[in-house]
C-alpha positions as CSV (number, residue, x, y, z in Angstrom):
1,X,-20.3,-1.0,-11.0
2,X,-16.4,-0.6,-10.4
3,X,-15.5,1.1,-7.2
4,X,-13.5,4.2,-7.1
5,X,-10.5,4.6,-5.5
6,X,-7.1,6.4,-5.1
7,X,-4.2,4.9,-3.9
8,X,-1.6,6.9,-1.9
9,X,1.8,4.7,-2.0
10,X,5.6,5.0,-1.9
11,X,6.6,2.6,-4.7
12,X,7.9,0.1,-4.2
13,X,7.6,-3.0,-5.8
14,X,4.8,-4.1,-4.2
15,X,3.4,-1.3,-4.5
16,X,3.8,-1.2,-8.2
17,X,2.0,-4.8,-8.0
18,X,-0.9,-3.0,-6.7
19,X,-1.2,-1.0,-9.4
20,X,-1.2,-3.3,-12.4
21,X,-3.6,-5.6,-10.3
22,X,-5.7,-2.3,-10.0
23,X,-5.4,-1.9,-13.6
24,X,-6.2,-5.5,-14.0
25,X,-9.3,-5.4,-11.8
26,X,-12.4,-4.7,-13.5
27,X,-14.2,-4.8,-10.2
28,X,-11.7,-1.1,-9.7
29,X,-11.7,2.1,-11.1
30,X,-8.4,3.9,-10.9
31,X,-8.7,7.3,-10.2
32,X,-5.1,8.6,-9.3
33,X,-2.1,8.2,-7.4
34,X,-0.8,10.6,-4.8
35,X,3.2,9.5,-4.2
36,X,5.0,9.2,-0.5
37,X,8.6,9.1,0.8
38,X,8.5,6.1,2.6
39,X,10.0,2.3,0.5
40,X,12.2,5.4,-1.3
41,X,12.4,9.3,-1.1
42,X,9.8,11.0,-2.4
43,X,11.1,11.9,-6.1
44,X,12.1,8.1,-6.6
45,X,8.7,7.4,-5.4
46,X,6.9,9.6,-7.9
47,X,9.0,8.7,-10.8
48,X,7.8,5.2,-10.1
49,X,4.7,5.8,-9.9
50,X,4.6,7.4,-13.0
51,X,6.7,5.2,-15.1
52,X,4.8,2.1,-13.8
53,X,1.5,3.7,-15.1
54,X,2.8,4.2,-18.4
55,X,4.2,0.4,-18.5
56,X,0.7,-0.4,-18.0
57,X,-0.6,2.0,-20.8
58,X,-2.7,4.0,-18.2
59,X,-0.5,7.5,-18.0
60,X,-3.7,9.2,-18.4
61,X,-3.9,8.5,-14.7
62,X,-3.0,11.6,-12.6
63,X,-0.1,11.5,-10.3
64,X,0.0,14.0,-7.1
65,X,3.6,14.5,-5.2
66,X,3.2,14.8,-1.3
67,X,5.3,14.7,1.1
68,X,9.2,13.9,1.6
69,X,9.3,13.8,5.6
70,X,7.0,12.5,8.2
71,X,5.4,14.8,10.7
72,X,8.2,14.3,13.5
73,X,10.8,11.4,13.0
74,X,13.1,11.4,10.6
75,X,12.7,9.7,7.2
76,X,14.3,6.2,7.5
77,X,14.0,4.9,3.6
78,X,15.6,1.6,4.5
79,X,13.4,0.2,2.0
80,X,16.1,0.3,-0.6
81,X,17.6,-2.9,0.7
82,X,14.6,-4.9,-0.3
83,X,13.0,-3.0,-3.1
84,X,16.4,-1.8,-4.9
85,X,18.3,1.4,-5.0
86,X,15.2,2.7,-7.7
87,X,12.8,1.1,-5.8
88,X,12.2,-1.2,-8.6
89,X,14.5,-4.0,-8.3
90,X,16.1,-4.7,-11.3
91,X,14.0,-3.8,-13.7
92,X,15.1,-0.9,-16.0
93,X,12.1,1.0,-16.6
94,X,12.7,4.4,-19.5
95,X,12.1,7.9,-17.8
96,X,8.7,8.4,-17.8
97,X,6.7,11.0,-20.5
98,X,4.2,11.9,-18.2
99,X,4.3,14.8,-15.4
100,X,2.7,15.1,-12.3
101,X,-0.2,17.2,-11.7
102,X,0.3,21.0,-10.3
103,X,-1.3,20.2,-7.0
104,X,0.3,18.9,-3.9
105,X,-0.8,15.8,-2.5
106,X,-2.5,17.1,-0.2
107,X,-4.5,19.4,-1.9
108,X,-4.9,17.2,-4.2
109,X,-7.0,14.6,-2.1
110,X,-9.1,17.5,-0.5
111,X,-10.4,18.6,-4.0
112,X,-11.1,14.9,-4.9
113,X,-13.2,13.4,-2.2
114,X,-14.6,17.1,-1.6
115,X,-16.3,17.1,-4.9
116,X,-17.5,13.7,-5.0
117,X,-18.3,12.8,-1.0
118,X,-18.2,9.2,-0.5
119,X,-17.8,8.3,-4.0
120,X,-14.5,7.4,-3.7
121,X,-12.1,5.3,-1.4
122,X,-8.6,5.7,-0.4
123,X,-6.0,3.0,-0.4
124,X,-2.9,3.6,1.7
125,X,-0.2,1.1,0.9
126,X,2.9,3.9,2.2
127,X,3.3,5.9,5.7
128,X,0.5,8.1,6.2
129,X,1.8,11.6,6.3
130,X,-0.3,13.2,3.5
131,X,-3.6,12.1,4.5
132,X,-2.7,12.8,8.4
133,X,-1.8,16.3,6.9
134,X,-5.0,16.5,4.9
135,X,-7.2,15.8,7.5
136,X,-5.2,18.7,9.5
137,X,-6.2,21.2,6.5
138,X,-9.1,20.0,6.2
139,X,-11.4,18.6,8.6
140,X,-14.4,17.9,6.2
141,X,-12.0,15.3,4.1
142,X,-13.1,12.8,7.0
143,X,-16.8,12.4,6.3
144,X,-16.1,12.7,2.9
145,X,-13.8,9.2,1.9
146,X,-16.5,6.4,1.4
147,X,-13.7,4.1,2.8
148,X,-10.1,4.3,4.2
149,X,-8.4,0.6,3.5
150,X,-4.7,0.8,5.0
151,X,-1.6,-1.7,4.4
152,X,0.2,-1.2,7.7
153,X,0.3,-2.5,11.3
154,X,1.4,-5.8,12.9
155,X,-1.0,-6.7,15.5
156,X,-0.7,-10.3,16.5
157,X,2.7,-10.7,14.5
158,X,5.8,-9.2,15.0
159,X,7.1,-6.6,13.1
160,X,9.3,-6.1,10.0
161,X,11.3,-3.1,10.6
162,X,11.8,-3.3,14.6
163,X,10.7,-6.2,16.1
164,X,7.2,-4.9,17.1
165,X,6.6,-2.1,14.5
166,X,5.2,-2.8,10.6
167,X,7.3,-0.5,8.3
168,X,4.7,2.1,7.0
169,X,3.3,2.7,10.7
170,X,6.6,2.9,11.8
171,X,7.8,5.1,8.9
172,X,5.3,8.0,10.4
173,X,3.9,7.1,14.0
174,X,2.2,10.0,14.4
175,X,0.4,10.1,10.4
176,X,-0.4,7.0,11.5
177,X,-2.1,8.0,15.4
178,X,-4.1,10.8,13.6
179,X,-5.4,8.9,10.8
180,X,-6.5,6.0,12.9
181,X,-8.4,8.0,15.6
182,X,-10.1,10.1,12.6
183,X,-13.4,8.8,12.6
184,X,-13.2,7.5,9.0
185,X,-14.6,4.0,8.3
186,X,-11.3,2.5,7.9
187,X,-10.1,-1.3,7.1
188,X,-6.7,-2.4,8.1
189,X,-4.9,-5.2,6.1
190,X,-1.6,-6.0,8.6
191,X,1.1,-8.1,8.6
192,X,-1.0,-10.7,10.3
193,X,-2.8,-11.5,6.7
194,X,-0.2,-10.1,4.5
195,X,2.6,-12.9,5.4
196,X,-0.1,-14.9,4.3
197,X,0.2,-14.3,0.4
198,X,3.2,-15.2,-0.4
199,X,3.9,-14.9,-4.3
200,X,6.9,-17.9,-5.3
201,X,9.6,-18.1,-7.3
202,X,7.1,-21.0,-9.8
203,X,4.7,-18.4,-9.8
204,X,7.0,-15.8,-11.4
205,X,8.0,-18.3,-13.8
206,X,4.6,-19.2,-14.8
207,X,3.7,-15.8,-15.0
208,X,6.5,-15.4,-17.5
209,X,5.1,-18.0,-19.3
210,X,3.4,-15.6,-21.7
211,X,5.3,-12.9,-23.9
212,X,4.7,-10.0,-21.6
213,X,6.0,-6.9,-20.6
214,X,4.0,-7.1,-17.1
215,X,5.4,-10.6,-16.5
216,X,8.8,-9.5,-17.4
217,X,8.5,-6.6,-14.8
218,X,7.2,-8.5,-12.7
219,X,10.2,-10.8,-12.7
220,X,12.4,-8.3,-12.6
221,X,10.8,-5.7,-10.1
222,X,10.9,-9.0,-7.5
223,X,14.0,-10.3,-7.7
224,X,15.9,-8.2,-5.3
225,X,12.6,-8.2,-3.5
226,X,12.8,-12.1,-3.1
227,X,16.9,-12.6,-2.6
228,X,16.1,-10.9,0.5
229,X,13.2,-13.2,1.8
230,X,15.5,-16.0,0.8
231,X,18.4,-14.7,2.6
232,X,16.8,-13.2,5.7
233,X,13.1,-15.4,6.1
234,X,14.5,-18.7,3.6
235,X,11.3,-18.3,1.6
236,X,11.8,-18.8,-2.3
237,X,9.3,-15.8,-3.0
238,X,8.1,-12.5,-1.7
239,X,4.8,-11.4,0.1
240,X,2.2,-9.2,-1.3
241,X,1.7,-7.3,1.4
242,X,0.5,-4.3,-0.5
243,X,-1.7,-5.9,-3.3
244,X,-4.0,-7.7,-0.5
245,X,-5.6,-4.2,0.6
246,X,-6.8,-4.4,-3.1
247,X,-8.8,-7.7,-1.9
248,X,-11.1,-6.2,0.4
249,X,-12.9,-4.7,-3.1
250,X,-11.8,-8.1,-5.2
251,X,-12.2,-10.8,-2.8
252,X,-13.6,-10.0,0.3
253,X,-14.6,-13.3,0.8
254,X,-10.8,-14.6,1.4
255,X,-10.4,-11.7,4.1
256,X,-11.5,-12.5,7.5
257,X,-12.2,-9.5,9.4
258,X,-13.0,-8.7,12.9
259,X,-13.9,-4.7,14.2
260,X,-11.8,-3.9,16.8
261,X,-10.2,-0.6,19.1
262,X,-6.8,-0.4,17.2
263,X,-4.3,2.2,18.0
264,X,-0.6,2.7,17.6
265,X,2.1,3.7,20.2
266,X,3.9,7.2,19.6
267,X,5.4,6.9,23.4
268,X,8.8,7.4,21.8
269,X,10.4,4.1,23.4
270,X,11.3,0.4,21.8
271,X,7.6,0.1,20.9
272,X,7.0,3.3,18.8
273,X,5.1,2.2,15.5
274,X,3.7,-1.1,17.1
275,X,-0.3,-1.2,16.2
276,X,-2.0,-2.7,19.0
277,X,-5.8,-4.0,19.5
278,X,-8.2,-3.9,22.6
279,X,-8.8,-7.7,22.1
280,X,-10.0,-7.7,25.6
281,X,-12.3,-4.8,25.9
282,X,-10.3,-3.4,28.9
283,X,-10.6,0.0,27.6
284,X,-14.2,0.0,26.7
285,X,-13.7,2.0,24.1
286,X,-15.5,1.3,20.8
287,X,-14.2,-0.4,17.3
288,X,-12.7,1.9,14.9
289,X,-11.7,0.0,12.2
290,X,-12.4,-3.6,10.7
291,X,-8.8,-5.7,10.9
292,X,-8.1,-8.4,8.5
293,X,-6.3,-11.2,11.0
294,X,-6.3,-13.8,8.4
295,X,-6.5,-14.8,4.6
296,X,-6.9,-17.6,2.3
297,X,-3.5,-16.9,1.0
298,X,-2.7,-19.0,-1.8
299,X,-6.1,-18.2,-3.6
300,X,-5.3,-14.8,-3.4
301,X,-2.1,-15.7,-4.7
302,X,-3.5,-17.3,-7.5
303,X,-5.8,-14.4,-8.4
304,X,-3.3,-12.0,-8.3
305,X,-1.2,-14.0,-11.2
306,X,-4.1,-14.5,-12.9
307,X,-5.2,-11.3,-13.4
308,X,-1.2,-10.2,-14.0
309,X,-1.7,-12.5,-16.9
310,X,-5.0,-10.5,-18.6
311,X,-2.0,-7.4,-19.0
312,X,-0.2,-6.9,-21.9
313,X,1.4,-3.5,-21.0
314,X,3.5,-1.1,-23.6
């Protein structure tokens, strides 16, 4: 049986990656999207979000606009020098057909995992302002997600937006300090793994190797994405950091997961957004989320581009 999910994301290209591998998945049932400021303000994000679905021939999948600002700080959207001024890269997808649904975000997840407790998960590959803010509405949301899997956090690695902070913690601090200390069973996929799957420039090619729509996306969507790994890290390629979270249904088997205490530092200073783990017990307190602290990289690599492949697209 396919698991159930919804993915709340600020598209992005790897975020858009996520999706078709989603879509791609049979082991994954798509449920929705509910859209983020975060890589890109919120409207770019949405009108992503939508016009990726329909790329992928799955507009029938309902798209939820949240939030445009995090709970305190101010929004930072400096991921437009990697992902593009759309958010896309370079690829030149039409104005999307499809509209978003009448709800808010929000509101949106409450009424979904309210009427179906712990049937579905939620997969948060963007800053964590709407389901910080849903859990503020509405307490009963907590017990009722059968899993919370988060892209974010940098806890043995440094970070990619300050030195110490991973961009979608940093992007909302706070989102992030209420989500974490929730009480939801939660697994986090951070930098620490992610760096691990890094998608090349061959890879793209090969993917491209078919007459595809996807593939051509694909191509396109990274290219920005991978001028600046090449300029700023010297890696011919780009990592997936947001497709991995997708592996923990997939492949769990390449994850390697330890529970630990993991919290995030909203102290205002140098460190704000810098996720952190009680490796050493000093605390005492117990684990509250599983953290994935290494992967098999390059064979999740190589099932991402093969199930890119399966998709034809519009």
């Amino acid at each position: 049986m396919s698991t159930r999910i919804i993915i709340d994301t600020d598209p992005g290209v790897d975020d858009a990656l996520t999706f078709l591998l989603a879509l791609a998945s049979p082991e994954i049932q798509l449920e929705a999207l509910t859209t983020v400021q975060g890589n890109v303000t919120l409207e770019k994000a949405t009108r992503n979000a939508l016009s990726v679905l329909e790329l992928a021939n799955a507009s029938h999948i309902p798209v939820a606009q949240g939030c445009s600002h995090p709970l305190v700080k101010s929004p930072h959207n400096s991921g437009e020098v990697i992902h593009g001024w759309s958010g896309m890269g370079q690829s030149n997808l039409p104005e999307p057909k499809s509209k978003i649904v009448d709800s808010h975000a929000i509101d949106y997840l409450i009424e979904r995992f309210l009427a179906e407790p712990n049937e579905i998960s939620l997969f948060t590959i963007g800053p964590l302002t709407n389901v910080a803010l849903a859990i503020r509405k509405e307490p009963r949301i907590v017990s009722a997600i059968r899993e919370l899997v988060i892209m974010g956090g940098a806890i043995r690695s440094g970070g990619n937006i300050t030195p110490l902070a991973e961009f979608n913690i940093h992007e909302d601090p706070h989102a992030a300090y209420v989500v974490f200390h929730s009480g939801i069973p939660i697994t986090l996929i951070p930098l620490d793994a992610t760096y691990k799957c890094l998608l090349t420039s061959a890879d793209v090619a090969r993917l491209n190797k078919i007459n595809s729509p996807i593939a051509r996306f694909v191509r396109d969507a990274t290219a920005d994405y991978m001028a600046f790994y090449k300029q700023y890290e010297g890696f011919d390629g780009c990592a997936l950091h947001d497709p991995l979270t997708l592996a923990a249904i997939i492949a769990p088997e390449l994850l390697t997961l330890a529970e630990h205490y993991v919290s995030v530092d909203i102290s205002g200073g140098v460190s704000t957004g810098k996720t952190f783990a009680d490796f050493m017990k000093v605390w005492k307190k117990p684990p509250n989320m599983r953290v994935a602290l290494d992967v098999k990289g390059r064979e999740f690599v190589e099932l991402f581009v093969e199930r890119i492949m399966s998709l034809r697209g519009a």
